[in-house]
Structure formats: structure tokens, C-alpha cells
BATI-542498 format. One record per residue: residue in one letter; chain; x, y, z of N, C-alpha, C in turn. Coordinates in steps of 0.05 Angstrom, whole numbers, plus 5000, padded with zeros to 4 digits. Layout:
N
aa, ch, nu, nv, nw, cau, cav, caw, cu, cv, cw
A, A, X, Y, Z, X, Y, Z, X, Y, Z
...
//
This chain:
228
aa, ch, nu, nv, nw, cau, cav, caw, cu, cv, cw
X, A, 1032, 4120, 0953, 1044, 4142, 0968, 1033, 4142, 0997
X, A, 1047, 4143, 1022, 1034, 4140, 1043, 1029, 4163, 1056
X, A, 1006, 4156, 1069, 0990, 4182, 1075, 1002, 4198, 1098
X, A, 0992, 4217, 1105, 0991, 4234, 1132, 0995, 4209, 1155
X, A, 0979, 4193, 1147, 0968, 4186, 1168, 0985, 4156, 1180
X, A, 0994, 4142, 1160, 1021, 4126, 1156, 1045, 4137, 1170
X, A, 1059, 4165, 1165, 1083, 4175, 1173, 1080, 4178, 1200
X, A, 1059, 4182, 1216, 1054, 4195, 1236, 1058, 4172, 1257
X, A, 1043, 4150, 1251, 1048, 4123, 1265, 1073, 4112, 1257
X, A, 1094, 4113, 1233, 1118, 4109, 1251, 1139, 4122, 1260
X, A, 1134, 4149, 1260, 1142, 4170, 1279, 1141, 4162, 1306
X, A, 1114, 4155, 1314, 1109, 4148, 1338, 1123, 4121, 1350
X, A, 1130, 4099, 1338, 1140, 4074, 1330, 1159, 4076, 1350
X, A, 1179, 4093, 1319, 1210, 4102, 1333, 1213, 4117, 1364
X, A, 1196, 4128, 1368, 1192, 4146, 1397, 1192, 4124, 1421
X, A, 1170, 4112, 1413, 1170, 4088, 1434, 1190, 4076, 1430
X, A, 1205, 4064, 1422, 1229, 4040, 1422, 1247, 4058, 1422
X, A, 1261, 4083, 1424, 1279, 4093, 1439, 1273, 4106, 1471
X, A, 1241, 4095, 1482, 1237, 4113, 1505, 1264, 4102, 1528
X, A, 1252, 4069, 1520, 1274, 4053, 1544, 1300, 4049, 1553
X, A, 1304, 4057, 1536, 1343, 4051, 1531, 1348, 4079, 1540
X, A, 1331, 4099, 1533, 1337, 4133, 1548, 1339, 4132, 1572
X, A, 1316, 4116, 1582, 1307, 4125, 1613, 1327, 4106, 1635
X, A, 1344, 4087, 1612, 1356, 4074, 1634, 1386, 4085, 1632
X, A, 1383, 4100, 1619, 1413, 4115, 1619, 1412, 4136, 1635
X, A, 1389, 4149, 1633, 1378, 4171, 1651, 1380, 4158, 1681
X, A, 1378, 4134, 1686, 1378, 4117, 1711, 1406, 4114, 1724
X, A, 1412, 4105, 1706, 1437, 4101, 1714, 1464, 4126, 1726
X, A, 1453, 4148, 1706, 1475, 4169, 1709, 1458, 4177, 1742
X, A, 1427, 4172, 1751, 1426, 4196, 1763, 1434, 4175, 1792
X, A, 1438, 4148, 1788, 1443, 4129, 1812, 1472, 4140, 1824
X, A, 1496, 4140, 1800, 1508, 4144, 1802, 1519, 4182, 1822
X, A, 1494, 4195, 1820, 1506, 4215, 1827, 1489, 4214, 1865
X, A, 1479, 4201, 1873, 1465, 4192, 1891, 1489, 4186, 1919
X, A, 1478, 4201, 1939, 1497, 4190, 1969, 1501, 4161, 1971
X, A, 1523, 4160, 1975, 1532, 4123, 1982, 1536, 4118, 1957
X, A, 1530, 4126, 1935, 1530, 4103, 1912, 1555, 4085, 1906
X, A, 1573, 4110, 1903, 1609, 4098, 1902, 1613, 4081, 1921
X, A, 1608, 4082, 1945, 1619, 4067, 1961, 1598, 4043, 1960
X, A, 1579, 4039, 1955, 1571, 4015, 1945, 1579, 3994, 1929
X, A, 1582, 4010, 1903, 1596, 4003, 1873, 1627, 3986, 1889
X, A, 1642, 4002, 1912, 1666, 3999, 1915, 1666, 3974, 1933
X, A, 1642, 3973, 1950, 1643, 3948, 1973, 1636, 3922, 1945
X, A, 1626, 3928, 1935, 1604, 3902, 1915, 1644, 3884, 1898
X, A, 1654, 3913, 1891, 1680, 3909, 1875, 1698, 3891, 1900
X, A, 1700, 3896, 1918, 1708, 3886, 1946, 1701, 3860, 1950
X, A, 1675, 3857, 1949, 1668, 3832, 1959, 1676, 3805, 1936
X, A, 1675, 3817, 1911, 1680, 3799, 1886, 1706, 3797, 1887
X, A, 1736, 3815, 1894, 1755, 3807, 1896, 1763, 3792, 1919
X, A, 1749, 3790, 1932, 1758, 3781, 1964, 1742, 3745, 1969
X, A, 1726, 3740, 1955, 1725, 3720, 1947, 1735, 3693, 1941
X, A, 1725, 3672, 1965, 1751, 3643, 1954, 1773, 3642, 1964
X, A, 1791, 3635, 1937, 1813, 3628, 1939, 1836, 3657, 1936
X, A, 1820, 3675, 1938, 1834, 3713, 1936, 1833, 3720, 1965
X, A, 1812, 3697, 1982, 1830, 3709, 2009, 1847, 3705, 2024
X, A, 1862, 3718, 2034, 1890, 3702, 2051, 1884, 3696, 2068
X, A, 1896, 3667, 2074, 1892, 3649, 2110, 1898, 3663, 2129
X, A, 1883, 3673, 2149, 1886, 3679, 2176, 1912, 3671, 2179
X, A, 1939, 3692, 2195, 1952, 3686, 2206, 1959, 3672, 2244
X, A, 1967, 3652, 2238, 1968, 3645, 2259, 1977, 3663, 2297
X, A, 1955, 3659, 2305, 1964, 3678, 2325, 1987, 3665, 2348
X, A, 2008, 3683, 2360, 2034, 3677, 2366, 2025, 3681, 2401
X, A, 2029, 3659, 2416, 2019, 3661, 2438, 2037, 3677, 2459
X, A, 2035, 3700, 2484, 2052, 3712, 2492, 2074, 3702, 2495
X, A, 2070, 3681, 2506, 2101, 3663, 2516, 2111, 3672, 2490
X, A, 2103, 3657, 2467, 2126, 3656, 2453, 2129, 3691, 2437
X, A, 2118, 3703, 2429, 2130, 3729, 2431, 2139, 3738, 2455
X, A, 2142, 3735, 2473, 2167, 3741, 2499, 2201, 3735, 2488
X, A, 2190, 3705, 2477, 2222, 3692, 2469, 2230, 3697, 2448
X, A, 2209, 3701, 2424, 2215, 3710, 2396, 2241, 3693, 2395
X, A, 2265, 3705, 2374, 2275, 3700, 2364, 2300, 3714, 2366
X, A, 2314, 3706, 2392, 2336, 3722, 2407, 2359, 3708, 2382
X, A, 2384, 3728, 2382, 2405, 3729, 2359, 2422, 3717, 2370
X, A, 2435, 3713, 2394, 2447, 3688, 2412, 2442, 3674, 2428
X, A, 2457, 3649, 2436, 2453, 3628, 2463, 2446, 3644, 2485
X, A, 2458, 3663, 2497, 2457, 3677, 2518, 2431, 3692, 2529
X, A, 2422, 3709, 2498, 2402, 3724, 2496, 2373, 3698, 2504
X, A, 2383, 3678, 2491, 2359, 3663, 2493, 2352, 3645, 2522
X, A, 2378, 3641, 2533, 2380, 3626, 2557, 2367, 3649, 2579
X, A, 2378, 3670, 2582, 2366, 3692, 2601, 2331, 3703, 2595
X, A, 2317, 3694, 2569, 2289, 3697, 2559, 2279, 3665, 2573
X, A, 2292, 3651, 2573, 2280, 3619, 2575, 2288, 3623, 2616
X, A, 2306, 3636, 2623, 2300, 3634, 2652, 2280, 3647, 2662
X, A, 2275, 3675, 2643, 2243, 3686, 2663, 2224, 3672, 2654
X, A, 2215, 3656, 2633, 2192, 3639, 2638, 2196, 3620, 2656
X, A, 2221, 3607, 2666, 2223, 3585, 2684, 2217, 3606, 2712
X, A, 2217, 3625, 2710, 2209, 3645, 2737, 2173, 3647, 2734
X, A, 2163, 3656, 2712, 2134, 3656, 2701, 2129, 3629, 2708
X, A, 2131, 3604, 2702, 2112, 3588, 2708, 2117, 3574, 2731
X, A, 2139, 3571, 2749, 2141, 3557, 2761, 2139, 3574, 2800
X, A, 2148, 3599, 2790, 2146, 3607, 2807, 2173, 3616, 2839
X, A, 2192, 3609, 2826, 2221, 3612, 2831, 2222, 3642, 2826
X, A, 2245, 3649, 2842, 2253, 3677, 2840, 2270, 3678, 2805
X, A, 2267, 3697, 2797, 2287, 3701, 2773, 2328, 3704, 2777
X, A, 2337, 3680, 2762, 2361, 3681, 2760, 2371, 3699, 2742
X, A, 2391, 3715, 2760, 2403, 3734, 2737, 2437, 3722, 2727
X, A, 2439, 3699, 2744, 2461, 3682, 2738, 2464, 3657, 2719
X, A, 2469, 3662, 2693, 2463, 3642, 2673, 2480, 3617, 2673
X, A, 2475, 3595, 2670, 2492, 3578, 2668, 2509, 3570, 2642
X, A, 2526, 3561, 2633, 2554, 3558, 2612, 2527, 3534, 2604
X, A, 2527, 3540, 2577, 2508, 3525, 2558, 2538, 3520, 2541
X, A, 2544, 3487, 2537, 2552, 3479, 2518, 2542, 3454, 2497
X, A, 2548, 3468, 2465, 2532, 3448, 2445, 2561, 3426, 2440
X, A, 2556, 3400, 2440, 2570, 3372, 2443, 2562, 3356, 2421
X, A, 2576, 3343, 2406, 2572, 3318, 2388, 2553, 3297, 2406
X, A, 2522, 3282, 2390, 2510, 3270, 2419, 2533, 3245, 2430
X, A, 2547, 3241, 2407, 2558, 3213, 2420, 2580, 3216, 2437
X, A, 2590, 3249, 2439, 2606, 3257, 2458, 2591, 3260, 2491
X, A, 2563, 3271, 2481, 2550, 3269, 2503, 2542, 3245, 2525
X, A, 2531, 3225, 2498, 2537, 3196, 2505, 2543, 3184, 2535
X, A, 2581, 3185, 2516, 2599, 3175, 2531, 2604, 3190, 2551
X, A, 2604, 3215, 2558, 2605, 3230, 2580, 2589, 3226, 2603
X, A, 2566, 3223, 2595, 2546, 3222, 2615, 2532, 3186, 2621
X, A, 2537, 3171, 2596, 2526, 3152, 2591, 2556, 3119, 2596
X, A, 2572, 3133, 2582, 2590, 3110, 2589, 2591, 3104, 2559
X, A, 2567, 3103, 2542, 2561, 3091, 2511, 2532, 3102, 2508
X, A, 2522, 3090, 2487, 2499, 3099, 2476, 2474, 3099, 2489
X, A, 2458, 3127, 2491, 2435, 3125, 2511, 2430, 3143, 2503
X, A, 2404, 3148, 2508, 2379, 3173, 2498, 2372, 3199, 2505
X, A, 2393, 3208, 2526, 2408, 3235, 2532, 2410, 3250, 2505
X, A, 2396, 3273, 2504, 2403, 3297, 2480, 2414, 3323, 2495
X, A, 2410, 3323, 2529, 2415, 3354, 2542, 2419, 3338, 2571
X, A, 2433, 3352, 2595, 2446, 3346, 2612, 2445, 3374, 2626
X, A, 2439, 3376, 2658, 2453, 3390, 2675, 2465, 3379, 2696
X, A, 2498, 3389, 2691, 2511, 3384, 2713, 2519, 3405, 2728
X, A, 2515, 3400, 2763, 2516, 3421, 2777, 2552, 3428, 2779
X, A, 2554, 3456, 2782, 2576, 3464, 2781, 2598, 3465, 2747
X, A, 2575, 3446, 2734, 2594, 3454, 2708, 2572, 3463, 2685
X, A, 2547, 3468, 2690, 2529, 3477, 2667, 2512, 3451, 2656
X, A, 2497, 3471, 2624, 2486, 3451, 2602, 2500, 3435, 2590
X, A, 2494, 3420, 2576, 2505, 3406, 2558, 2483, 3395, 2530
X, A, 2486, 3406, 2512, 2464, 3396, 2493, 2477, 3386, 2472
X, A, 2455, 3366, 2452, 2468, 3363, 2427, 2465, 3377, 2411
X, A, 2492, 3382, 2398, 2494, 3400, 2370, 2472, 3407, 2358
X, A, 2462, 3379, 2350, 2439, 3376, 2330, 2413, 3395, 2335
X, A, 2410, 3406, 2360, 2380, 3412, 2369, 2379, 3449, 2361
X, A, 2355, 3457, 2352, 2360, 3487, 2341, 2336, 3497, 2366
X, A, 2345, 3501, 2382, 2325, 3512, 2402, 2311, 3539, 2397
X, A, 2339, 3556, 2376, 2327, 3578, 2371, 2299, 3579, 2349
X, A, 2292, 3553, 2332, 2276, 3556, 2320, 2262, 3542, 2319
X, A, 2264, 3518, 2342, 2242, 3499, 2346, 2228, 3488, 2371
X, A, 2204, 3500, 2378, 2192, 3506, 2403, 2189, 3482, 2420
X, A, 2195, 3456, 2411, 2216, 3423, 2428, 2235, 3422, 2434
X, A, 2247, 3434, 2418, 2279, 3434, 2430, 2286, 3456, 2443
X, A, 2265, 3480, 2439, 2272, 3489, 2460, 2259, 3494, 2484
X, A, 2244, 3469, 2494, 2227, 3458, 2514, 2247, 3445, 2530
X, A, 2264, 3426, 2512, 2286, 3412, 2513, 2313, 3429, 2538
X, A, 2315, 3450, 2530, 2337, 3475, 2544, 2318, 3481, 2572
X, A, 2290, 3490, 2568, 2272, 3501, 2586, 2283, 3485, 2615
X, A, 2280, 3455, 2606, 2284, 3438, 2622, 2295, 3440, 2639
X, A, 2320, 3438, 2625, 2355, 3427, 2636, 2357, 3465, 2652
X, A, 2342, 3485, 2641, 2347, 3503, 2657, 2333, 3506, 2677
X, A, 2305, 3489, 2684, 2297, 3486, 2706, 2313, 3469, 2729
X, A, 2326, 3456, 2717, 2342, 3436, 2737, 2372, 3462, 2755
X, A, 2369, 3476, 2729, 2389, 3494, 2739, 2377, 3514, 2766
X, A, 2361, 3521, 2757, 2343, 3540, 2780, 2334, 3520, 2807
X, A, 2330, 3493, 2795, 2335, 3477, 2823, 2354, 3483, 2845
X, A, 2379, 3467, 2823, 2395, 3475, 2849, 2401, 3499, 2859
X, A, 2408, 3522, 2845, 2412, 3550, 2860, 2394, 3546, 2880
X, A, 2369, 3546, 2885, 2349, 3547, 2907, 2353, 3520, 2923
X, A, 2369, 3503, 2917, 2375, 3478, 2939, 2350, 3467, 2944
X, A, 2324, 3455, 2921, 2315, 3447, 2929, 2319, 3418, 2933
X, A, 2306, 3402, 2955, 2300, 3387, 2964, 2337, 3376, 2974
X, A, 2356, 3395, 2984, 2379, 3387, 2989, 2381, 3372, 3006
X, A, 2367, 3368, 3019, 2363, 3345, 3052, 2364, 3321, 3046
X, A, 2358, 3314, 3020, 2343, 3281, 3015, 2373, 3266, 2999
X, A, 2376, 3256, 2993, 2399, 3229, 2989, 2394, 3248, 2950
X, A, 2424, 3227, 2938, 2435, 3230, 2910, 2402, 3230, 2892
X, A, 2391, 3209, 2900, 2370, 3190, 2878, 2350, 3206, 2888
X, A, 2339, 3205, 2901, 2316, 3215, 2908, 2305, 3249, 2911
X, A, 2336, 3259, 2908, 2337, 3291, 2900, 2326, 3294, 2866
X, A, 2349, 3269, 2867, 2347, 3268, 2827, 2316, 3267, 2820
X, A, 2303, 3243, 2830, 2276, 3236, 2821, 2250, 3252, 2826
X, A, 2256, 3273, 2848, 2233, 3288, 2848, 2242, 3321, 2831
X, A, 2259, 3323, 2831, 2269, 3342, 2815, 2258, 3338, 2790
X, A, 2254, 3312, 2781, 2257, 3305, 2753, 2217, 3311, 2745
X, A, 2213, 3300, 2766, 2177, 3306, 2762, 2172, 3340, 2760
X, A, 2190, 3354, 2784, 2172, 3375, 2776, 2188, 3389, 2744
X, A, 2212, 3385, 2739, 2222, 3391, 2711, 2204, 3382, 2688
X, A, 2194, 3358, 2684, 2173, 3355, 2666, 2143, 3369, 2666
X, A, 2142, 3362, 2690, 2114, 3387, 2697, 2114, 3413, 2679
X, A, 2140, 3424, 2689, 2142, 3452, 2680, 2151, 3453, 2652
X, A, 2159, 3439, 2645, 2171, 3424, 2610, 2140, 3436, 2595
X, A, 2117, 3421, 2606, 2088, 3413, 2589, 2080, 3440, 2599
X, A, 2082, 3451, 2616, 2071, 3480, 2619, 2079, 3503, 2598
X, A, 2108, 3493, 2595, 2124, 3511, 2585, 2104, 3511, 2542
X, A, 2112, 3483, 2537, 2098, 3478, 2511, 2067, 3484, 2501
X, A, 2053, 3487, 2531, 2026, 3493, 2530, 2028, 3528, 2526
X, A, 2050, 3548, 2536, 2050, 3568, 2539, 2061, 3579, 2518
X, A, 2072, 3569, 2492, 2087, 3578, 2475, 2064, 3566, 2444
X, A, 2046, 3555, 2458, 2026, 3541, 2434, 2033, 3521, 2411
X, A, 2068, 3503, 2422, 2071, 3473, 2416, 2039, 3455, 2419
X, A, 2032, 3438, 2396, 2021, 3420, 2403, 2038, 3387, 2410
X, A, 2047, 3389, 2432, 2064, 3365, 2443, 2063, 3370, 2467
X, A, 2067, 3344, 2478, 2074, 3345, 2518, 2097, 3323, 2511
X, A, 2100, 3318, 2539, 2128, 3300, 2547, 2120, 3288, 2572
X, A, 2129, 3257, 2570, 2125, 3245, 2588, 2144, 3246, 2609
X, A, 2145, 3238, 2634, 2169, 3233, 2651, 2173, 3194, 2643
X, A, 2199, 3188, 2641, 2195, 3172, 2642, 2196, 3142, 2659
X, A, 2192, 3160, 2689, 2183, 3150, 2709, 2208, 3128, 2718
X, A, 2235, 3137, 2712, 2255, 3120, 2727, 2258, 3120, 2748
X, A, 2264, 3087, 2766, 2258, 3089, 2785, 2279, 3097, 2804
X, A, 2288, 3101, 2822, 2305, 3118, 2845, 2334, 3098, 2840
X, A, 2329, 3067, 2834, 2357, 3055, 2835, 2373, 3055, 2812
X, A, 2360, 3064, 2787, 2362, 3066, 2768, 2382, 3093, 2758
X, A, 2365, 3110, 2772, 2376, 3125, 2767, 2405, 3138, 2782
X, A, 2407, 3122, 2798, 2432, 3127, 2831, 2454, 3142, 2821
X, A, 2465, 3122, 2792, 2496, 3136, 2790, 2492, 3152, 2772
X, A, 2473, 3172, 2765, 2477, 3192, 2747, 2451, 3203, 2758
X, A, 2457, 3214, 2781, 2434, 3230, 2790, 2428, 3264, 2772
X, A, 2445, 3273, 2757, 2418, 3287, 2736, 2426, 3277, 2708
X, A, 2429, 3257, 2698, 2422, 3254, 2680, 2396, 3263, 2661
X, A, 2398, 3255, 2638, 2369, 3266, 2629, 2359, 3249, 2604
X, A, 2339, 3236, 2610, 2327, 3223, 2594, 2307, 3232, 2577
X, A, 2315, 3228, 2545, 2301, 3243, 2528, 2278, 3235, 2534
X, A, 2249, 3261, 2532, 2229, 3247, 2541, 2219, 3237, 2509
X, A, 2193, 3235, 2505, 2182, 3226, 2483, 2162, 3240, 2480
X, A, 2164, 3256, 2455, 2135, 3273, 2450, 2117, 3260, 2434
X, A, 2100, 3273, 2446, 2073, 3271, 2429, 2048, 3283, 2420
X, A, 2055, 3288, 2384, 2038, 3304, 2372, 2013, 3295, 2381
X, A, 1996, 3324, 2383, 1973, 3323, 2390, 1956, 3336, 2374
X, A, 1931, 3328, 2366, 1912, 3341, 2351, 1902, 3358, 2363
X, A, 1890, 3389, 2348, 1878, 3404, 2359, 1857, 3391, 2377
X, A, 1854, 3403, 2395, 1835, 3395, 2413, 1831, 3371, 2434
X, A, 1856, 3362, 2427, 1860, 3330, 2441, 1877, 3338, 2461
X, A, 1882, 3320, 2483, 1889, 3327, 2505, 1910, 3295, 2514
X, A, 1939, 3297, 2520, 1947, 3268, 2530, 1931, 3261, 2548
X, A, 1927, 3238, 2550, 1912, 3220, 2582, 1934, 3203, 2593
//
């Protein structure tokens, strides 16, 4: 039969081996009622969902230029957005007189401008407008529509008569430098990674089709790289 003195020690037993499990419940409820606690609990829940592959990629940021031009709903809308940047970078007064933008089969363009096959995609001719190929979506691709920028700088040329003093060729050929100039300005300002070369034709070459337009040649560029 166990004594007094048996029951008493595991009375005491049981006391101890439930002290711990009390006191951390007692812990817990009183953490919980504590300033900040929730919002702790809620950042900790935060940081475990936000984690990895749960977070979404930085969106790319859209450089002013090209939120200026966004994503106009016609030719028109877009031609009169692409002449105030040719006013923004180049420094010409702003035309409020647009020129007749027409889209052409290229091999119609071709032969029009070319005689036969040649590397013409866009054309300005004075007194009759653009001329582009069909093919090019200027409205949604920041080359092609580098491509228009162009041919509409040649337009803002002539309204301002520059360099009208100098002969057919040699109007054509300096015209044509500062149009590329302002081409790579234009692509640097809209956050294209590409430039364009001029492709440096020379004055006799170019005689009987003084604005012609020779597709330039882009070239992708890696972040951080620069053409030489």
C-alpha cells in the first residue's frame, strides 16, 4: 500500500511536467496581445510570401519620349507626336503642317524610287510626301518607327530650306547626316537598344535620286555597350 509519502511525490511529478507547456501558452497568448505584435506576425507572413519566384519582375520603366508617343490610334495622330520630337531633339520650330504619309507594296516602292530592287523601305519626296513599306508597324515598333522619325526629319528639312543654296547632291548628302544623327537620338530617347549607321554614300552616287533613302542597318546593342 503506498504511503503518504509515495502519493505526495507524484503529485508533485505531475505538477512539474505540466508547469512548461502552461507557461508557454501563457507566453504565447500574452505576446500576442503585446503592441506591434500583429503587425509583426503580418510582415514575417509577407516576407515568406514575397519570396523567390512569388515575386514579380520589376516592370520595365517607359522612357518620356516614348510615353509622349505611346500608342496613338492613327497615322496622323502618330505623325504629328513624331513631329514634336523631331522639334525636341533637333531643335527646328514645330510643324503644324503634316505631310501625306503613304503605306506602298516595297517592290512598288522599289520601282518608283529605285528603277528595280534596292534597300529603300521609306522615302521623302518633296512636294509629294512619305512613302513607306506596308510591311513596317511603326505604331508598335520603336525601329520602324525611328524609320518614319527620319523621313519626317527630311520633311522638316525642307519646310525650313535647309541648306537650299548648295546643288541636287550635296543638299541630299548633308541632309542625310544630320537625319541619321537625329534617327540615333531619337532611339536613344525612346530606350531602343539600336543605332543606325549613315551609310556614307558618296555625293555621285547619290545625284539622281537626291532623297532617296537607304535602309540603314541596325544594330542590337547590349546593355551597356555603346556602337564605336
Amino acid at each position: 500500500m503506498p504511503t503518504i509519502s509515495d502519493r505526495l511525490q507524484r503529485r508533485t511529478a505531475g505538477v512539474h511536467g505540466c508547469a512548461p507547456r502552461t507557461i508557454a501558452v501563457l507566453g504565447f497568448a500574452l505576446a500576442a496581445l503585446l503592441p506591434g505584435a500583429g503587425a509583426a506576425n503580418q510582415s514575417s507572413a509577407n516576407r515568406a510570401t514575397q519570396y523567390g519566384a512569388s515575386v514579380p519582375a520589376p516592370a520595365p520603366q517607359e522612357s518620356a519620349m516614348a510615353s509622349r508617343i505611346g500608342r496613338p490610334d492613327s497615322m496622323d495622330e502618330l505623325v504629328s507626336r513624331l513631329l514634336t520630337a523631331v522639334s525636341d531633339l533637333s531643335g527646328y520650330a514645330a510643324q503644324d503642317q503634316r505631310p501625306q504619309v503613304t503605306r506602298i507594296p516595297v517592290s512598288d516602292l522599289h520601282r518608283r524610287l529605285c528603277g528595280g530592287p534596292c534597300t529603300v523601305r521609306a522615302a521623302y519626296v518633296p512636294g509629294e510626301g512619305l512613302y513607306i513599306d506596308e510591311t513596317l508597324r511603326p505604331d508598335l515598333n520603336a525601329y520602324h518607327q525611328s524609320i518614319l522619325f527620319h523621313e519626317l526629319v527630311h520633311h522638316v528639312q525642307e519646310e525650313h530650306g535647309l541648306h537650299a543654296e548648295l546643288d541636287g547632291c550635296n543638299r541630299w548628302r548633308l541632309r542625310e547626316i544630320e537625319a541619321y544623327r537625329l534617327q540615333n537620338r531619337f532611339l536613344a530617347a525612346v530606350g531602343a537598344r539600336a543605332q543606325v549607321m549613315d551609310p556614307g554614300m558618296p555625293c555621285a552616287a547619290g545625284d539622281a535620286h537626291a532623297f532617296e533613302e537607304e535602309h540603314p542597318r541596325a544594330i542590337e546593342l547590349q546593355p551597356g555597350l555603346t556602337e564605336k
